[in-house]
N, C-alpha and C positions, 0 to 999 in steps of 0.2 A: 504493500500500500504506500503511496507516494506521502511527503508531509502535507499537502497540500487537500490530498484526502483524509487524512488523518485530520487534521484540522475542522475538515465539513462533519468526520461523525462527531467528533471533540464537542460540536455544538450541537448538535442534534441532540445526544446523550444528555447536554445541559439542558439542553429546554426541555425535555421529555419529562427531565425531573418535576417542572415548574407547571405542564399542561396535563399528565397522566396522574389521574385520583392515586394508582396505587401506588406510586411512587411522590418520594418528599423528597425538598431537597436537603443541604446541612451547610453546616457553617465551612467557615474558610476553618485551617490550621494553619501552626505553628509549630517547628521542632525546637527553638527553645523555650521551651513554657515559661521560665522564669525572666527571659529577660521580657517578656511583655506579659509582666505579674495582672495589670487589670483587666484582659482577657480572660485570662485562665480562671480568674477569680473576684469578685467587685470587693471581698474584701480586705484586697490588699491596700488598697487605700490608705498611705498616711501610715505605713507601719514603717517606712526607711527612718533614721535619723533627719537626713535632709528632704529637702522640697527635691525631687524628680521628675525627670523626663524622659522616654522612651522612643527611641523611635526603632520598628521594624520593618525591611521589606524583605518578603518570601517569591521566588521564580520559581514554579513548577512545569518538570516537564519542557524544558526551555528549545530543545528542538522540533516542540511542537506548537510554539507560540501560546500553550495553554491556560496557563492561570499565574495572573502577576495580584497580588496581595501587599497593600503598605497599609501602616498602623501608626498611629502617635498620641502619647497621651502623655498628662500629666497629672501628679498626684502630692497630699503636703498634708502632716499634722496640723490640726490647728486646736490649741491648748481647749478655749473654751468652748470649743464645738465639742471637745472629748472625745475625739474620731478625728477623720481624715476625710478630707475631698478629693475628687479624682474626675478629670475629663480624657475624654478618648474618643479619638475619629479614627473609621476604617474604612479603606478601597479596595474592594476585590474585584478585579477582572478576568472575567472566561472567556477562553477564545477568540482572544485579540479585540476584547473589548463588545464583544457581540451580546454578552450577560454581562449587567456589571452590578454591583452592590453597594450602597455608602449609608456610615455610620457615624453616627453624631450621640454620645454619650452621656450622664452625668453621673457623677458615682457618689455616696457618703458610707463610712465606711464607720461602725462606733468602733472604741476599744477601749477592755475592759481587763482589768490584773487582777484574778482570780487570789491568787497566792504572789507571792513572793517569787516563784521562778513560773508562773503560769499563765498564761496570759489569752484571753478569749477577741476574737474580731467577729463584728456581722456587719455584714453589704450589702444596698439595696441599691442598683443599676435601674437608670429611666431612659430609653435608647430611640430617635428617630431613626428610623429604616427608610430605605428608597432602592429596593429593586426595579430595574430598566435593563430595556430590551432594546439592542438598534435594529431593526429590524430592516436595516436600507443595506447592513453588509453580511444579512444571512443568506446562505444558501441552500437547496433541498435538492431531491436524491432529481425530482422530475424537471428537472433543468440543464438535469445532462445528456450531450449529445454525444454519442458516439464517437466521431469523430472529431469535434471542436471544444468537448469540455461543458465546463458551465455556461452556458448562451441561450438558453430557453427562457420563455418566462413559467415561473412559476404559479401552481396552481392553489397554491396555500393561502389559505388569509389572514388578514394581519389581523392584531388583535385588539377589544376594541379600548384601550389603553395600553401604551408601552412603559409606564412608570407604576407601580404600588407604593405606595407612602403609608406609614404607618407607625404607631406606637408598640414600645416592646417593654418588658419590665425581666429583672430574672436578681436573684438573691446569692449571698453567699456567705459563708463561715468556716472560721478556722480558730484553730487552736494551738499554742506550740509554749514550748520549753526552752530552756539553753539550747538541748541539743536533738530537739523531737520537733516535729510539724504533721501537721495534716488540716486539709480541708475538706469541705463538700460548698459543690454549687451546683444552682438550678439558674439556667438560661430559656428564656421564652418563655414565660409563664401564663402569656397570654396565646401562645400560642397562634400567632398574626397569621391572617389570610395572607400569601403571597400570589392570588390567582393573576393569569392574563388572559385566557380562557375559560376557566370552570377553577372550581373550587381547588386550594393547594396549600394547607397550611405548615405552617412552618413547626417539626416535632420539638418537645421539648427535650433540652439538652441536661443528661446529669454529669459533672467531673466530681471525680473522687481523686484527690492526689495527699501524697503522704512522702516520709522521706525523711532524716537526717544527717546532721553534721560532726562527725565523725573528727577529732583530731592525732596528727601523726608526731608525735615525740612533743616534746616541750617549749621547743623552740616559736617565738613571737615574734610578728614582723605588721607592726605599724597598729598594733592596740591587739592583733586579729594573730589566730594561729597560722605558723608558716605554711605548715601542711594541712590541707584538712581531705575528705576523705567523705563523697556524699554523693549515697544510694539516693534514689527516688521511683519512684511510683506513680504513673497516672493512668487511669481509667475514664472513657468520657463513652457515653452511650444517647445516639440521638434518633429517635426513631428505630427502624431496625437495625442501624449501623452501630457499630461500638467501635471503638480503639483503645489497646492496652500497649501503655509504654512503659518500657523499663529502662533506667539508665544510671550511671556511676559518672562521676567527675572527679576530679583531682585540682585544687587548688595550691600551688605554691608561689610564693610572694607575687608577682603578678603576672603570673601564669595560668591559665585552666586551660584541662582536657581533658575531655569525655566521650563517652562513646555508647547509645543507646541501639536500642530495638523497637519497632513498632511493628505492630499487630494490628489487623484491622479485618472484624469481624471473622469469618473465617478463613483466609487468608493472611501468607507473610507476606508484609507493604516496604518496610525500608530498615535498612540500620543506617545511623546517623552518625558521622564523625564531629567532634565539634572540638573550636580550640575559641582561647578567650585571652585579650589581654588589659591589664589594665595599667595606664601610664604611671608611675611614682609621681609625679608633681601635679599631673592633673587628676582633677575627680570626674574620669571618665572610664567606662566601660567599654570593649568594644568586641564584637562576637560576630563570629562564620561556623556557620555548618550548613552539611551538604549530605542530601539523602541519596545511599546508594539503593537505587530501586529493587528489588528483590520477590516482586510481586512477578504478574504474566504480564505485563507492560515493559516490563525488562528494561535494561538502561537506555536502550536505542532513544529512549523520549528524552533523556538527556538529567535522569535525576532531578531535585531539590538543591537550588540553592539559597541561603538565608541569611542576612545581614544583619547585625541586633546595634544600637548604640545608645548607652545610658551617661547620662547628666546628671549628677547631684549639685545640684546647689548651695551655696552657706546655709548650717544649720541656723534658725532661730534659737534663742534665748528659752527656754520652756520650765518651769519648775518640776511641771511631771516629767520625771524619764523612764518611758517603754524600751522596753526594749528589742531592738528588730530581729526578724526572722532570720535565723544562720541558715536560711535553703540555697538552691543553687543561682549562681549569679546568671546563667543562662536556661 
């Protein structure tokens, strides 16, 4: 199959999702879950020391023109709020732009010290959605000529709006120690129509992630341990689809790399290599990984690549001090 045909089903397959009852569609991913913390979870909100900023962009698939994905949000304790704010936009593009998705967020996040090394978050996300269709650079199967390609006109018809706009809402919660974490979230609680033909609502999404921070010898480098040494766990099931990730990273002075697995429903999807570094003088984060495909798509589509970049900003002055989650920096 040429890319160019690949391409025509690449979009077929996406709207199919969007116009077929029995089929739903689902959200974009992310292979580093942590460096884009208020995706994965609304209520990471406000649990770093500094005011932050996140930006992601994910290429999947890149020999096939398929899905380009960017994300950026921002997030800050705020003492007398007693929690955290958080906003986030996100652009997902399918098929050169022929489905595309955008996200406009608002997050608060409480937080609450259980005990003395214990500490509880809950999040409540209010999200405008806006699924659009260009429907001026799709293609269909009855357009093809035998011997000239795509030059017919087609017999399909359009639909009778090519944008859905709509409200979303979805919660989350965590809990963690020095050296323990875990959350749960529920995304789409309303469960938004995305129809452009007949009915198509969007499934609700559960993540379950968990994990700790683990440290190697005694050795200290810049308040943080030199080594550290951190498993993690995520689970997300949305509709009939599920993905289970596992993965390990290695932090040393500012260095990271890791190396995970993803699973996705009954099929093997990707192992992910990931490396991370962060400058000494600056308070920046900066992360790559790249999904070797391992599913029946095989690499010929050109794998997953992922870009992460964190900003922390000066801490504020606070009398409370929470204290942040030791999970992984990507």
């Amino acid at each position: 199959m040429t890319r160019r045909l690949w391409n025509k089903a690449i979009l077929l397959c996406g709207l199919t999702l969007l116009i077929t009852p029995a089929l739903k569609a689902q959200d974009p991913h992310f292979s580093q879950y942590y460096a884009n913390p208020l995706y994965l979870n609304p209520a990471f909100a406000g649990v770093s020391k500094c005011p932050s900023l996140n930006l992601n962009t994910r290429i999947q698939y890149p020999e096939l023109g398929a899905y380009r994905t960017y994300s950026a949000s921002y997030d800050q304790y705020f003492e007398k709020m007693n929690g955290g704010l958080g906003f986030m936009a996100l652009r997902d593009e399918a098929g050169g732009g022929a489905l595309n998705l955008t996200e406009f967020s608002g997050i608060y996040s409480y937080h609450l010290q259980i005990s003395r090394k214990f500490f509880v978050l809950a999040g409540f996300q209010a999200t405008v959605r806006n699924r659009a269709i260009n429907w001026d650079i799709l293609t269909f199967p009855d357009q093809i000529d035998p011997l000239f390609g795509f030059v017919l006109e087609s017999g399909e018809s359009r639909p009778p709006q090519e944008q859905n706009m709509h409200i979303d809402l979805s919660l989350g919660f965590i809990g963690y120690s020095e050296r323990f974490y875990f959350g749960v979230a529920g995304h789409h609680l309303t469960q938004p129509d995305e129809q452009f033909f007949r009915e198509s609502r969007l499934p609700f999404k559960t993540t379950v992630h968990l994990g700790a921070n683990i440290p190697i010898g005694n050795a200290r480098f810049v308040g943080e341990e030199k080594t550290s040494f951190i498993p993690n766990i995520v689970y997300q099931r949305q509709g009939e689809f599920e993905y289970f990730f596992t993965g390990v990273s290695f932090n040393y002075s500012v260095l990271t790399g890791g190396l995970a697995y993803r699973h996705a429903s009954i099929n093997p999807d990707a192992v992910i290599v990931l490396l991370g570094f962060s400058p000494p003088d600056l308070p920046m984060r900066f992360g790559y990984s790249f999904d070797y495909t391992v599913s029946r798509i095989t690499m010929g589509a050109g794998g997953a690549h992922e870009v992460s970049i964190n900003y922390q900003f000066p801490c504020p002055t606070t009398k409370k001090r929470m204290q942040a989650i030791k999970c992984p920096k990507f």
